[in-house]
N, C-alpha and C positions, 0 to 999 in steps of 0.2 A: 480160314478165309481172312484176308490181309484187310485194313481199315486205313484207308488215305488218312483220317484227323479224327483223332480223339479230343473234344474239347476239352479247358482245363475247368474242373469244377469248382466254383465260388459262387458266393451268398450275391441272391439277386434282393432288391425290393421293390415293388413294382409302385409306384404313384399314379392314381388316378387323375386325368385330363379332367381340369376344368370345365372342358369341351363336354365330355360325358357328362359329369354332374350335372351340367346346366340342360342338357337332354334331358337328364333322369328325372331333374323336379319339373321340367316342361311339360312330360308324361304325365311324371305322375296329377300336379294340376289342373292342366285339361281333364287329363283322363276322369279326374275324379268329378268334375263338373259334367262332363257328359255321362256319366256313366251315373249318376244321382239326376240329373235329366231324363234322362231314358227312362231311371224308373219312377216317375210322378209322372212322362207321358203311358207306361204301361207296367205298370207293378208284375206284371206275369212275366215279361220280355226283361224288368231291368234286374231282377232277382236272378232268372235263367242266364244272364249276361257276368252276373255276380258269381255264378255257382262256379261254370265251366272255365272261366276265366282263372279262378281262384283255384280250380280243380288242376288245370294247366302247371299254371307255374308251382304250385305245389307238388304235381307229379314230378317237375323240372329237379325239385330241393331232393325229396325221396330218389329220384336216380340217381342223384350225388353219391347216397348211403350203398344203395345198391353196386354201384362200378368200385366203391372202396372196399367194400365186403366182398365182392367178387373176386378183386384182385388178389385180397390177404390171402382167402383159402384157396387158389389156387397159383401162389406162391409167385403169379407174377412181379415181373421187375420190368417189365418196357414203358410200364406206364408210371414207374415214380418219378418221373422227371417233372408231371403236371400234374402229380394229385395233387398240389394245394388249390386246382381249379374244383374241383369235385367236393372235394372239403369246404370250399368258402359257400357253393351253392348250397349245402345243406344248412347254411347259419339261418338261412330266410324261412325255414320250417317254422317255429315258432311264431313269425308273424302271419305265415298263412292260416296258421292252425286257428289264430286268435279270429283270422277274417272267414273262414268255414265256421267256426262255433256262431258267429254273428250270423252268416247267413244264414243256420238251422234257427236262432231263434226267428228270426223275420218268419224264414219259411215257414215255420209252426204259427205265429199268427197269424199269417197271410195265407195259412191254407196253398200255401204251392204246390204242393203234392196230395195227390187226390187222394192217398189214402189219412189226411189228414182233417179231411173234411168233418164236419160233424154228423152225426145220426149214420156214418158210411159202414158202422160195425154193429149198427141196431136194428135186431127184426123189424122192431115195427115204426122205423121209420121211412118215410117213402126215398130215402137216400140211399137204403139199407142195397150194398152191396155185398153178394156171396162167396165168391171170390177172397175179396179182400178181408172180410170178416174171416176165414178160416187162416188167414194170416197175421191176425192181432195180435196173435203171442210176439211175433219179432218185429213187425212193421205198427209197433207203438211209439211216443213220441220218448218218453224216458229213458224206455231202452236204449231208444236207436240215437238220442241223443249223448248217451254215454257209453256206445261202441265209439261213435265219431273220436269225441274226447280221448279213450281210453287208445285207441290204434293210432292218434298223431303223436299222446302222449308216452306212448312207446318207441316212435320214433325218432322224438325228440331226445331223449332218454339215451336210444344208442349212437345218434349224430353225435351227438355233445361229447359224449365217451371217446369215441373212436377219434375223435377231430383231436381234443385232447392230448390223448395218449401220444396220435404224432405230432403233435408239438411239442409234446415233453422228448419224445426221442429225437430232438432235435437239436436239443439242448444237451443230451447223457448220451447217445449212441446208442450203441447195444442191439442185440435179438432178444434180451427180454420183453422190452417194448410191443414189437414186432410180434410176438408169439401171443401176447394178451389180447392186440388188436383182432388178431386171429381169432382166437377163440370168441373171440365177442362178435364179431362180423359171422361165423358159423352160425351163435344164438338170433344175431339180428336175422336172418335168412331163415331161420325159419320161424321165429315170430312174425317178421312180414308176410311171410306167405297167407295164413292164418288171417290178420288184420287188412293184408291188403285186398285181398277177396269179401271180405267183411264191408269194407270202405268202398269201394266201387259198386259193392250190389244197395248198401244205404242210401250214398249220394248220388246216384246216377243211374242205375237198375230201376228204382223204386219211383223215379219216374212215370212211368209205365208198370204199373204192379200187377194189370194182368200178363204181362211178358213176363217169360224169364228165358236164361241160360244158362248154363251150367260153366262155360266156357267165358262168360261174360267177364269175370275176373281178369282171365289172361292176356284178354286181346286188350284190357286197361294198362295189362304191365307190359305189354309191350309197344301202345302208342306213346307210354309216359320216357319208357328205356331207350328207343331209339330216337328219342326229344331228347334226352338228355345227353344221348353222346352224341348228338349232333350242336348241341350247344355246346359243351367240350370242345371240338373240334375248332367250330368258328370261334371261339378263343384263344385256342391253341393259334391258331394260324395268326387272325389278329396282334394276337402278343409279339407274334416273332418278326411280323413284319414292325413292330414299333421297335424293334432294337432288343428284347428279350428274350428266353429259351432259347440260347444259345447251345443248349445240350439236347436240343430235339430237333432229331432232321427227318429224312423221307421218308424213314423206314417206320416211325412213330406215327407219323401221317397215316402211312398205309392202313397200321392196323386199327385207326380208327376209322380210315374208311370201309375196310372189312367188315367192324361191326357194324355200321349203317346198312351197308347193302346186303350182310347178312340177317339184321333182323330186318330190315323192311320186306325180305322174303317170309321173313319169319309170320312178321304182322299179318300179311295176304295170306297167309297160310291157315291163322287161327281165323280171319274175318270170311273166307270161302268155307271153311269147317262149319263157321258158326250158321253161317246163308243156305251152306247146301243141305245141313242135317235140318233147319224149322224150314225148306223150300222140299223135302222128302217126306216129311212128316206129314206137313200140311193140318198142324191143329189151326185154328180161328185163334186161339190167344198166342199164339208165337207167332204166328205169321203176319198179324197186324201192325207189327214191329216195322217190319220193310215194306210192305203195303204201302204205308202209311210215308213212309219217307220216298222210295220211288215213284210212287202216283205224283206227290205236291213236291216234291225235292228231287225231280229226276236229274236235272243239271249238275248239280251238286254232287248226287250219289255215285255218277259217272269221276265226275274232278275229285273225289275221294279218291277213287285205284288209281287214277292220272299221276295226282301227286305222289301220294304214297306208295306206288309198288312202281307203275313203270318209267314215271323218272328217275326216281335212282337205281332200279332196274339199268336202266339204259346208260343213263349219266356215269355210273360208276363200275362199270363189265370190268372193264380193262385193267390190268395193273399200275399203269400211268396214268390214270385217273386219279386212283387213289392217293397217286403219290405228287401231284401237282396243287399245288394251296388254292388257283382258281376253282377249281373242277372242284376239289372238297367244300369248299366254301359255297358256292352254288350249291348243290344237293341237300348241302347241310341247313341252309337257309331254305329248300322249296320243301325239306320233311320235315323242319320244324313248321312253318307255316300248315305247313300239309295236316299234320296229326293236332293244331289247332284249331282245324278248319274239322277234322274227324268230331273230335268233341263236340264242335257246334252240332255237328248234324246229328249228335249221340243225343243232345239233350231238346234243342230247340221243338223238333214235333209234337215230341209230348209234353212239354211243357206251356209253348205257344200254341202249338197248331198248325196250321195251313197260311196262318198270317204272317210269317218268318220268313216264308218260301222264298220273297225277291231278293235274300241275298244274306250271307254273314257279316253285311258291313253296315247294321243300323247304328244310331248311335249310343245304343247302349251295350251293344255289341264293340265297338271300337274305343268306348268310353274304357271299358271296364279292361282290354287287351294295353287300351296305353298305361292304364294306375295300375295294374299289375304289375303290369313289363319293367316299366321305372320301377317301380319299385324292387324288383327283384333285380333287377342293373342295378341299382345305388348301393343294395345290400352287398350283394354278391362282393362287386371288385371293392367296397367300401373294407370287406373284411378279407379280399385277397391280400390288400395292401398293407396291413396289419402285423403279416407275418414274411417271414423271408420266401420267396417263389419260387428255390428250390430248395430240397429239404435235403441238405448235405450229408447230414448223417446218417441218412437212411442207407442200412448193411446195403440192400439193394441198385442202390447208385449209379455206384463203377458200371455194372452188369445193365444196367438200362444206357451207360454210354455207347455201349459193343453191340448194341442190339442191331442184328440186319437181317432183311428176308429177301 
């Protein structure tokens, strides 16, 4: 197959706009005054605004890890051209990590989660839940406070590493490089599996401690995975409209639009698994779960599949969808909002209750989405610009110029 232009390859370095920073501390300021607002008008509301928010964009960082590990072991090359975007989003793990340790102490004072309550694990107290008592071995606060620790601190661990390594292979060349990141990205993959099934049923599961699901893990990595290449994406395209990535055209497009509308299949696939097997079953403690959010969050529960399965379902069929920067850019923007807006609905019912119901846009809700958001902006392109924007010496390179589907 013949290629009209092969661009020539040279060191980009990208400089952050004024313009953004000045956005990012806007965010982040407001955001942090509303969102410390929110919680002195309702400590139950501004805490559950702090978790999911926090849980968000730290899924965001962790997808970083994931799309770079993916790609080493299965030896792709279409996507070195913008791994320094996936690399710079994992730099923000470490400050998420610090602001999830913060939020489990609150929540351990403040009694957020109701298997934290007092007298909730004592016969003979009239609080004394049975249920939740035969789960005191893992749903303790020391434990479960040093699973948290210990699963960001492993992630942290292999970010650092992998991010690393290719930067040093950017400076020596080589496939030895290359072959280490490998190997480490295999371990990370399957230490995440392990921690992030850990993490999601702690922070977020445990909400509701008489639900459970066994699947509840997956359908977490797959709101956080298809957030994250869709942040990718809206980057990717952004960049190139400012004058950069010059070495990525439509065929790069495509295949991140492929993986959008592939897993957002994917996602409706594990959340209908998850609805149809406790909607067959029909125990009282699983089915309370969507009860509880369909009765008082019917609106909501509906703009959940809206967003996330049949807009970009629909938005992104075609193969000139995927390969035009509006069209990706749209989708990429309504499934990120989209699986922000899942979360909300993940956490707020049992956390608040019926009181949430009018809407994901209170202000501690929007509080905690702006000081996140900026903050993970400021980090992010803060440490994209750092380093050179394409990583020249990656053996890979060449092989990601020729790339066409």
């Amino acid at each position: 197959m013949g290629h009209a232009h092969i661009p020539e390859i040279k060191a980009e370095k990208y400089v952050v706009p004024a313009r953004l920073k000045t956005i990012s501390y806007a965010l982040i300021g407001l955001g942090l005054i509303a969102l410390v607002a929110g919680y002195f008008m309702n400590h139950e509301r501004g805490l559950a605004s702090m978790l999911f928010n926090n849980f968000y964009f730290l899924g965001l960082s962790v997808a970083g890890i994931i799309f770079l590990a993916l790609q080493a072991v299965t030896n792709a090359a279409w996507s070195v051209g913008f791994r320094r975007i996936p690399e710079a989003m994992t730099t923000f793990l470490p400050i998420a990590g610090v602001f999830m340790i913060l939020f489990a102490v609150v929540a351990y004072f403040g009694h957020f989660y109701h298997w934290m309550h007092h007298g909730i694990t004592d016969i003979n107290s009239p609080e004394y839940d049975e249920i939740i008592a035969k789960k005191a071995g893992y749903l303790n606060f020391p434990f479960w406070i040093v699973r948290i620790i210990a699963a960001i601190g492993i992630w942290i661990i292999f970010a650092t590493i992998i991010r690393k390594n290719s930067l040093l292979e950017d400076e020596v060349g080589g496939i030895a490089i290359l072959k280490k990141n490998k190997t480490m990205s295999a371990m990370f993959i399957v230490f995440y599996a392990v921690t992030w099934a850990m993490f999601s049923w702690d922070t977020l599961m445990s909400i509701d401690p008489h639900w459970f699901s066994t699947i509840f893990w997956v359908y977490q990595f797959a709101n956080i995975w298809v957030s994250g290449v869709s942040f990718i994406a809206i980057v990717v395209v952004l960049l190139r409209r400012a004058g950069y990535f010059h070495i990525i055209n439509e065929n790069h497009l495509h295949d991140l639009g492929k993986l959008i509308f592939a897993f957002s299949i994917f996602w409706t696939y594990i959340w209908l698994s998850q609805f149809l097997l406790i909607y067959y079953a029909h125990i009282p403690e699983e089915t309370i779960y969507y009860v509880e959010r369909f009765e008082s969050y019917k609106p909501f529960f509906f703009l959940n599949l809206a967003l996330n399965f049949i807009s970009p379902f629909l938005l992104l069929m075609t193969r000139d969808a995927k390969r035009k920067e509006n069209s990706l850019i749209l989708v990429a923007a309504i499934v990120m909002f989209g699986h922000w807006h899942d979360l909300w609905l993940t956490v707020m019912p049992g956390a608040v209750g019926h009181e949430a119901h009018s809407g994901p846009f209170g202000l501690a809700e929007l509080g905690g989405a702006a000081f996140f958001g900026g903050l993970f902006l400021l980090v992010v392109f803060n440490n994209l610009a750092k380093v050179n924007l394409v990583p020249v010496k990656h053996p890979y390179l060449k092989e990601s110029l020729y790339h066409a589907i």
